[in-house]
VEXDREN-2710 file (C-alpha; in Angstrom, 1 decimal):
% VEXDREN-2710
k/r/px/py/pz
1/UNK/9.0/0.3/2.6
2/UNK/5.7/2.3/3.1
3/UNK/6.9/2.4/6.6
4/UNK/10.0/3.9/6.0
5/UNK/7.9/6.5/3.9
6/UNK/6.1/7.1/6.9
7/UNK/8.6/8.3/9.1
8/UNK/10.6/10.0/6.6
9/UNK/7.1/11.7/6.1
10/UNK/6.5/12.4/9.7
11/UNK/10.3/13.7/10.4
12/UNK/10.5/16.2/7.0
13/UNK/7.0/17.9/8.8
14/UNK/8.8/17.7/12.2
15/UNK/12.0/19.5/10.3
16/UNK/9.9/21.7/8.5
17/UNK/8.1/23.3/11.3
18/UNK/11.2/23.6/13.6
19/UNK/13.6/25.8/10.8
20/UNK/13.9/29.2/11.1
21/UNK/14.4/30.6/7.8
22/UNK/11.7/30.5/4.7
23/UNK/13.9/28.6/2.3
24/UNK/14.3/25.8/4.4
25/UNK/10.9/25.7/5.6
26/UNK/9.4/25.4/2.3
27/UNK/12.0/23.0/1.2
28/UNK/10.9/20.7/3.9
29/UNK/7.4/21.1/3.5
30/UNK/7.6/20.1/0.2
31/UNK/9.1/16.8/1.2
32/UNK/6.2/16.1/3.5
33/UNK/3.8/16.4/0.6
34/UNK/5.8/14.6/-1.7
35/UNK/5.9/12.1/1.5
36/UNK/2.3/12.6/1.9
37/UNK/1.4/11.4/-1.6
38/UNK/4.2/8.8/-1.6
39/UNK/2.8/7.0/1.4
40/UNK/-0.5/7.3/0.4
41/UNK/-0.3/5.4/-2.2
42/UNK/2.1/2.7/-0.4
43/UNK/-0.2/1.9/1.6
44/UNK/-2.9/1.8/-1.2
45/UNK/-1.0/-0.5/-3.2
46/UNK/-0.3/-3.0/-0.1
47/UNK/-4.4/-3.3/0.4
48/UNK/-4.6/-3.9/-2.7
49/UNK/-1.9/-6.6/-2.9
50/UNK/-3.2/-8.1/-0.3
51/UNK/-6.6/-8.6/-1.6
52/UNK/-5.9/-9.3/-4.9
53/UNK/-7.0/-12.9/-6.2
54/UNK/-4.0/-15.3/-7.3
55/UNK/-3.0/-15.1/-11.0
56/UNK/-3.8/-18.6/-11.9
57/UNK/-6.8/-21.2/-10.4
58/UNK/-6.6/-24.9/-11.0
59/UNK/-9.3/-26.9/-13.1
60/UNK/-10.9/-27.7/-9.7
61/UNK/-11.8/-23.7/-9.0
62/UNK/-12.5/-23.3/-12.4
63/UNK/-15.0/-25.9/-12.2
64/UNK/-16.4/-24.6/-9.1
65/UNK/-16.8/-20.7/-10.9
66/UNK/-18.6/-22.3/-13.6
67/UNK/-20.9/-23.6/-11.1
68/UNK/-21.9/-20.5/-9.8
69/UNK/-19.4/-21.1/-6.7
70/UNK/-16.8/-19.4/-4.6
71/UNK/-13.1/-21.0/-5.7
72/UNK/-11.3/-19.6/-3.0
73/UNK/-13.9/-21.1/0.0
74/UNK/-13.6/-25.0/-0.8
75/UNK/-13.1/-27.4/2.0
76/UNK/-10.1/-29.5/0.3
77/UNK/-6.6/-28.9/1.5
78/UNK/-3.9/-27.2/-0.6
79/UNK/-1.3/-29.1/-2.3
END
């Protein structure tokens, strides 16, 4: 999706600054700063997701942050 906010972005600012008339020129340059901000924060939320921490840890990471440990850097396999 942020990719599709992307292009729209990039084609309302390629719109905006090929229109002849005022009206339309500012109608499209709003889109692109909508767009702007919209994919902005797309892409902001994607890093985020995909550095988040999963939701829930078993007893065994648990443990292991008790311990003063990292849960996520173990050296069993995944069930």
């Amino acid at each position: 999706m942020r990719w599709v906010l992307l292009a729209s972005t990039v084609f309302a600012f390629a719109l905006c600054f090929t229109r002849q008339g005022a009206g339309a020129w500012g109608f499209w340059l709003l889109v692109g700063l909508v767009g702007i901000f919209a994919t902005t924060l797309a892409f902001v939320q994607a890093r985020i997701v995909g550095n988040a921490r999963g939701d829930s840890l078993s007893e065994y990471d648990l443990r292991r942050l008790r311990e003063g440990k990292d849960p996520l850097k173990h050296d069993r396999l995944d069930r």
